[in-house]
TORSELO-738390 format. One record per residue: residue in one letter; x, y, z of N, C-alpha, C in turn; residue number from 0. Coordinates in nm, 4 decimals, always signed. Layout:
REM TORSELO-738390
- A;X;Y;Z;X;Y;Z;X;Y;Z;NUM
...
This chain:
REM TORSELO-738390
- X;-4.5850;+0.6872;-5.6696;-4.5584;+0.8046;-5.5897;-4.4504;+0.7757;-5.4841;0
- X;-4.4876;+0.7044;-5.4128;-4.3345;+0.5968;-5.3437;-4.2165;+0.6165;-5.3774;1
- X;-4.1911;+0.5529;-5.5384;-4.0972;+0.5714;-5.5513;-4.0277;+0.7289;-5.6095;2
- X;-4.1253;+0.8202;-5.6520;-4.0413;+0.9505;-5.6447;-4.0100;+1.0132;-5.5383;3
- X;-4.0309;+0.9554;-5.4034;-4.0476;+1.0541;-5.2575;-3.8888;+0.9816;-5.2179;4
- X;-3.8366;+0.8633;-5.2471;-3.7497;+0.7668;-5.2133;-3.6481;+0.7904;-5.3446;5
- X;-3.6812;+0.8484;-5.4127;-3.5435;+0.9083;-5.5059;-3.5333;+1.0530;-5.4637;6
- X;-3.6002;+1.1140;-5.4458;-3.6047;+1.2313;-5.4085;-3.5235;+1.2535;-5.2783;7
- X;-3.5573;+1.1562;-5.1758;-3.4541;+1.1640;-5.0343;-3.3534;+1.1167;-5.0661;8
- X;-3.3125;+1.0172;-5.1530;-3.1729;+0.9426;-5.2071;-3.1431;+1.0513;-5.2397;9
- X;-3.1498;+1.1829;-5.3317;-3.1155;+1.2576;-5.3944;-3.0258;+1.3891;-5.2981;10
- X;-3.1340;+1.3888;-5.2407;-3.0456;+1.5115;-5.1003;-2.9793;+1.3812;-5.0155;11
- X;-2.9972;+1.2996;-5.0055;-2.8762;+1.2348;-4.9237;-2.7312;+1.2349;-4.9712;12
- X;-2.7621;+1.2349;-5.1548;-2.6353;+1.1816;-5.2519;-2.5601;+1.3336;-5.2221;13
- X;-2.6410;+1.4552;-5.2221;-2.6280;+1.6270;-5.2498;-2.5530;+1.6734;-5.1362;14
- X;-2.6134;+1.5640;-5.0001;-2.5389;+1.5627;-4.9222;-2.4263;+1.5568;-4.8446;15
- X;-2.4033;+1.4383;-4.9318;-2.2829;+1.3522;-4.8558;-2.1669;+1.4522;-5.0009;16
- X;-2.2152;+1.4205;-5.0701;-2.1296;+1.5094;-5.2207;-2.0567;+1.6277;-5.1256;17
- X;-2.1655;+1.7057;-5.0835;-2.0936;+1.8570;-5.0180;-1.9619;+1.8536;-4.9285;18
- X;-1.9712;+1.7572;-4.8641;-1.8808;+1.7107;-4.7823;-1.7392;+1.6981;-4.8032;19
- X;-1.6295;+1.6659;-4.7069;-1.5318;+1.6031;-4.7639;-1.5091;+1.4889;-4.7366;20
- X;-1.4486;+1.3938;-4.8003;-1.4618;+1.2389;-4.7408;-1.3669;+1.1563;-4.7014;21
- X;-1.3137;+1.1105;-4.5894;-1.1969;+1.0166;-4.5757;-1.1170;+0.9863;-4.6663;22
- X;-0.9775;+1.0306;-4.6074;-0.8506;+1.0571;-4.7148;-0.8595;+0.9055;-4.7513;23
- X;-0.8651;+0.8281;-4.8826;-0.8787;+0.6840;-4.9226;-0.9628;+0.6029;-4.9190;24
- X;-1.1016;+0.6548;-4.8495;-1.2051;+0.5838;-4.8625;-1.3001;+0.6566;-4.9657;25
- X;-1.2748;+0.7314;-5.0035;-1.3910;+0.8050;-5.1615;-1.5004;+0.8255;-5.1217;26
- X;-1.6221;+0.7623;-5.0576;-1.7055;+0.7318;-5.0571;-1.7853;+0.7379;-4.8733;27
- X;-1.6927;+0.7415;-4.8269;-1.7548;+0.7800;-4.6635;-1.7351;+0.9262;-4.6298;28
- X;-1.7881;+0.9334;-4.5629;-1.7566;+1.1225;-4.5450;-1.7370;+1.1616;-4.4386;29
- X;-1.6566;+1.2863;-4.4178;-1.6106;+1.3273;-4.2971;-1.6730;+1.3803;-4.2015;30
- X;-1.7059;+1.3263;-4.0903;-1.8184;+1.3916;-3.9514;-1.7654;+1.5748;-3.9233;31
- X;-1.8913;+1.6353;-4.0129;-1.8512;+1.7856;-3.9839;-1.7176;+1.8232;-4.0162;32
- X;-1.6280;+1.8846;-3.9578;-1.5139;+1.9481;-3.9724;-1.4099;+1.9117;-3.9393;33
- X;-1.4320;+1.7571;-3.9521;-1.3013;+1.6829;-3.8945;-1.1717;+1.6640;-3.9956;34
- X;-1.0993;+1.6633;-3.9443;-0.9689;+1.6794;-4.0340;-0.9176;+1.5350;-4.0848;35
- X;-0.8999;+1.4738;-4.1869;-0.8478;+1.3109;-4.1953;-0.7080;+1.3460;-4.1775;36
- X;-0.6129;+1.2726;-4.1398;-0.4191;+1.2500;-4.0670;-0.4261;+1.1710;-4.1964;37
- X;-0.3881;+1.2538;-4.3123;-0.2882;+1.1996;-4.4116;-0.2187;+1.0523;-4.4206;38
- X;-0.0883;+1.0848;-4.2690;-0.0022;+1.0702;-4.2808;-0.0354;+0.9025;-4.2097;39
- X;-0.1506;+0.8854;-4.1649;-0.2404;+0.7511;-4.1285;-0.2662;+0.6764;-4.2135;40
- X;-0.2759;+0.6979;-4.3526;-0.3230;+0.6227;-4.4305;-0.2389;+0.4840;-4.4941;41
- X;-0.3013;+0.3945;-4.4949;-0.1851;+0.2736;-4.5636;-0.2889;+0.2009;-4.6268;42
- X;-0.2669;+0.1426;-4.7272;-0.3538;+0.0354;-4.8406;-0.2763;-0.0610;-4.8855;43
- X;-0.3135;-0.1516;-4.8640;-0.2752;-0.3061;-4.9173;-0.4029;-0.3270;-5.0482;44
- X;-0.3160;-0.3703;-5.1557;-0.4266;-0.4556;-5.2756;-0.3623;-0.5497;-5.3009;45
- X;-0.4739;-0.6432;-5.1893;-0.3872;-0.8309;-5.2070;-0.5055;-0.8681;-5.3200;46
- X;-0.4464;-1.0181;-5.3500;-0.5745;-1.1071;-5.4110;-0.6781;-1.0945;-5.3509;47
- X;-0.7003;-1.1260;-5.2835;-0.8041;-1.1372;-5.1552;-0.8574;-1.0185;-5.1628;48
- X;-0.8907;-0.8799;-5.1658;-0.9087;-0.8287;-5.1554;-0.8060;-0.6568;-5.0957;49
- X;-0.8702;-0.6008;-5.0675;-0.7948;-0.4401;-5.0141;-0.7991;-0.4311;-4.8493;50
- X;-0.6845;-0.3998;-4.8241;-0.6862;-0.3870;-4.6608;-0.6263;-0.1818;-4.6755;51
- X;-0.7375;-0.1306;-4.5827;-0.6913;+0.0089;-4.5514;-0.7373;+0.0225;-4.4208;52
- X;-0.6527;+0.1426;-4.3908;-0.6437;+0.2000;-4.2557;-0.6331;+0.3550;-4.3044;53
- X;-0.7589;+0.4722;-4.2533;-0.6861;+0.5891;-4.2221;-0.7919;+0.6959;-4.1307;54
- X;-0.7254;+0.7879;-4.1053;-0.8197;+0.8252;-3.9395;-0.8553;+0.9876;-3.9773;55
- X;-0.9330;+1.0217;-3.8740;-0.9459;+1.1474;-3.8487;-0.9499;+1.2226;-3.7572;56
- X;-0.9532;+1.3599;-3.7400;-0.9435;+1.3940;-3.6061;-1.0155;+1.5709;-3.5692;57
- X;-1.0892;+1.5246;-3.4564;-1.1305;+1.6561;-3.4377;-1.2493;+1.7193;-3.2948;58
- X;-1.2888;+1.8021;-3.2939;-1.3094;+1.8255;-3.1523;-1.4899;+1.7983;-3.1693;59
- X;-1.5314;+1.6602;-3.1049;-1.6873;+1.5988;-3.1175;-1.6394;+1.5094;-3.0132;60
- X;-1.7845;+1.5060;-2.9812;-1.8178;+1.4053;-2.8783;-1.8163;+1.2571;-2.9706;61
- X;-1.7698;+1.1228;-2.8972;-1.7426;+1.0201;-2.9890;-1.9119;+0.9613;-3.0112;62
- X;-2.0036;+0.9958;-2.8798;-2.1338;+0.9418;-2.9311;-2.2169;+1.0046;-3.0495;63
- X;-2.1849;+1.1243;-3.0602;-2.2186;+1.2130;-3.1646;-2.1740;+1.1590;-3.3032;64
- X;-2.0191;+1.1360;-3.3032;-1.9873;+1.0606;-3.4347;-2.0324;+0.9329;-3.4771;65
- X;-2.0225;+0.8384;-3.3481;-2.1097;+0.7075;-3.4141;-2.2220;+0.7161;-3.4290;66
- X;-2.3391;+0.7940;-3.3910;-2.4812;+0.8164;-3.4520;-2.4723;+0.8529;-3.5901;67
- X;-2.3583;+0.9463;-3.6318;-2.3224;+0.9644;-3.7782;-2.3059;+0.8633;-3.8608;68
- X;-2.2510;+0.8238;-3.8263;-2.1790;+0.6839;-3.9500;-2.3048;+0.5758;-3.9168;69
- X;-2.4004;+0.5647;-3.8187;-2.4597;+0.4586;-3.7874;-2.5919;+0.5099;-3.8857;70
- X;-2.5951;+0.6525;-3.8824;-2.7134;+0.6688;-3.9920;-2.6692;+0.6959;-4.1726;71
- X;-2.5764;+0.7603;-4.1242;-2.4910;+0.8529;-4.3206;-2.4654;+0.6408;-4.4107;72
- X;-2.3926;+0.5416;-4.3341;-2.3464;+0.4349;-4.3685;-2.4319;+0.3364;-4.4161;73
- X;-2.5548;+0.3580;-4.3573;-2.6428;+0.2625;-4.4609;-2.6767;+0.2722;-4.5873;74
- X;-2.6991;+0.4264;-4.6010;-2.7313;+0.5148;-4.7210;-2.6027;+0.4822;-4.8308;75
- X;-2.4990;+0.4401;-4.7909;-2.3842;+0.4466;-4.9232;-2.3632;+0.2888;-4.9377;76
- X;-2.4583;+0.2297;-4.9102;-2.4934;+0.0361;-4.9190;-2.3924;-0.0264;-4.8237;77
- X;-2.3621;+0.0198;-4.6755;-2.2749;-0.0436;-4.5699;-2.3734;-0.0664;-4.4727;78
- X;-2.3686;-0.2208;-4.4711;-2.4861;-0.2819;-4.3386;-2.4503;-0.2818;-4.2228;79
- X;-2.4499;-0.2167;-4.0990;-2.4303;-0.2392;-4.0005;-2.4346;-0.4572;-3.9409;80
- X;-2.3120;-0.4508;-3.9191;-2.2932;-0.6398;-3.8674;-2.3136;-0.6553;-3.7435;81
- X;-2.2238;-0.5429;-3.6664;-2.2262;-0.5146;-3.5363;-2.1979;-0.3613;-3.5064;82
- X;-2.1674;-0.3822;-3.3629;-2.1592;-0.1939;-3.3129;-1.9927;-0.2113;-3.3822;83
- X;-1.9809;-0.0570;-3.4883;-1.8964;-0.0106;-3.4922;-1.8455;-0.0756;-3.6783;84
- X;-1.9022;-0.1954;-3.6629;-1.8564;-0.2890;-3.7836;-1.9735;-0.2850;-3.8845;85
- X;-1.9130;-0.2768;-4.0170;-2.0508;-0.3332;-4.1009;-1.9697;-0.3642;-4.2683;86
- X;-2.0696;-0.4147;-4.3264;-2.0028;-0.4942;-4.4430;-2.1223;-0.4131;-4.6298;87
- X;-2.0409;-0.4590;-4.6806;-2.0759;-0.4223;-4.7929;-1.9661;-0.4504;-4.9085;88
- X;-2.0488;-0.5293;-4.9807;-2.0098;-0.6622;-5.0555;-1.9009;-0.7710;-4.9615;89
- X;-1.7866;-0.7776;-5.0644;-1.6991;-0.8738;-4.9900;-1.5893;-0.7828;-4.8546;90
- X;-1.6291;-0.6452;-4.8447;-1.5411;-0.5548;-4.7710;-1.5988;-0.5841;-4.6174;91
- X;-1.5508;-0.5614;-4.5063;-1.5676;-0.4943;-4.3966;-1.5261;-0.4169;-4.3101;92
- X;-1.5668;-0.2649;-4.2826;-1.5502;-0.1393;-4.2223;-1.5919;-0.1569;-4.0854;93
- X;-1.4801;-0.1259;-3.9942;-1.4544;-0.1020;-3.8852;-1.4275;+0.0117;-3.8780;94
- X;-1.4579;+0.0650;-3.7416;-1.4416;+0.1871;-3.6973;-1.4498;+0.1973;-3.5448;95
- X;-1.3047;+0.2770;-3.5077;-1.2733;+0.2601;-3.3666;-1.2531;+0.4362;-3.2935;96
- X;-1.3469;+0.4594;-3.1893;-1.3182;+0.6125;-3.1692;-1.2404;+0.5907;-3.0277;97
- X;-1.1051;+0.7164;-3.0472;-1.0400;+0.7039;-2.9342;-1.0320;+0.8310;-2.9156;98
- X;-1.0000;+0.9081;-2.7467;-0.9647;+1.0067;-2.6979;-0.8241;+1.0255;-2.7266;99
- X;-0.7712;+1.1506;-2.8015;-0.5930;+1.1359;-2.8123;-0.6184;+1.3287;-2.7695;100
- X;-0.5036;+1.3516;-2.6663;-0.4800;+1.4967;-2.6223;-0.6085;+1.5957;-2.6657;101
- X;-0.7327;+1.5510;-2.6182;-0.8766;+1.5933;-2.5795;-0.9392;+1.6350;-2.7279;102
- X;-0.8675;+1.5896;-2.8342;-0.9669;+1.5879;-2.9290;-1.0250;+1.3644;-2.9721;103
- X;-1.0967;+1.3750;-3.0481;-1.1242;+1.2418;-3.0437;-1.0884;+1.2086;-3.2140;104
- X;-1.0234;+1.0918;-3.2003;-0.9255;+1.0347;-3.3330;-1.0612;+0.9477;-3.3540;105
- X;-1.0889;+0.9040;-3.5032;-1.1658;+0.7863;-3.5367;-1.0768;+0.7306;-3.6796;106
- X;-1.0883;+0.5738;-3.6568;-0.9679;+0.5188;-3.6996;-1.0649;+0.4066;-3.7796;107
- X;-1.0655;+0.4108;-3.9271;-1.1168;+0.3264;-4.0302;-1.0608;+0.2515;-4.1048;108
- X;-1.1221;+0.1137;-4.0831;-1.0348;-0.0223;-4.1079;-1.1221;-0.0724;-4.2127;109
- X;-1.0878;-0.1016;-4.3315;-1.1673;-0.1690;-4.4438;-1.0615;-0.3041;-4.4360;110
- X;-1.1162;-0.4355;-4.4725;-1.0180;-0.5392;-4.4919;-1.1665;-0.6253;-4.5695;111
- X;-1.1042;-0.7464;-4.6349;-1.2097;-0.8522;-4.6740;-1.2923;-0.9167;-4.5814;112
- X;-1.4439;-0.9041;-4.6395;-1.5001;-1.0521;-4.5033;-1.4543;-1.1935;-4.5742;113
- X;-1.4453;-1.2517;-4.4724;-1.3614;-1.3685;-4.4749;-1.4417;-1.4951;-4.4311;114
């Protein structure tokens, strides 16, 4: 019984995050509410080593509001919180930095290899 109550919440989490739209280059993270991703932010490196990206978003939220987002939506898509702001999943690690830019708030996502 366990485990149908725990596919069942996986299920509206997956229904969830699906509805959404998700960071221009990251596939798989999703955008806090109605925030807009800056295109024109985006850059990807595919070294040996792994993938280095950068790309942001932007929009009118409080920044504590957004990191409660990603600190709960990010476990659910297999990203472990390492530290505040940072977390890993497999050989990747996602950073995420929120800044005030002309009173809306930018959040700026850094994937690179753990090392």
């Amino acid at each position: 019984m366990k485990i149908f109550y725990k596919a069942l919440i996986l299920s509206f989490l997956f229904l969830q995050v699906q509805a959404e739209e998700f960071v221009y280059g990251l596939g798989d993270v999703p955008i806090f509410k109605d925030m807009k991703s800056i295109e024109d932010s985006y850059i990807l490196f595919d070294k040996v080593d792994g993938r280095y990206l950068y790309s942001e978003i932007k929009g009118d939220y409080e920044i504590l509001e957004i990191q409660a987002y990603y600190k709960k939506v990010l476990p659910n898509l297999g990203w472990k919180l390492l530290e505040k702001n940072s977390f890993v999943r497999g050989d990747e690690i996602l950073e995420i930095q929120y800044l005030l830019d002309n009173s809306k708030t930018k959040v700026i996502f850094s994937i690179s290899p753990k090392k």
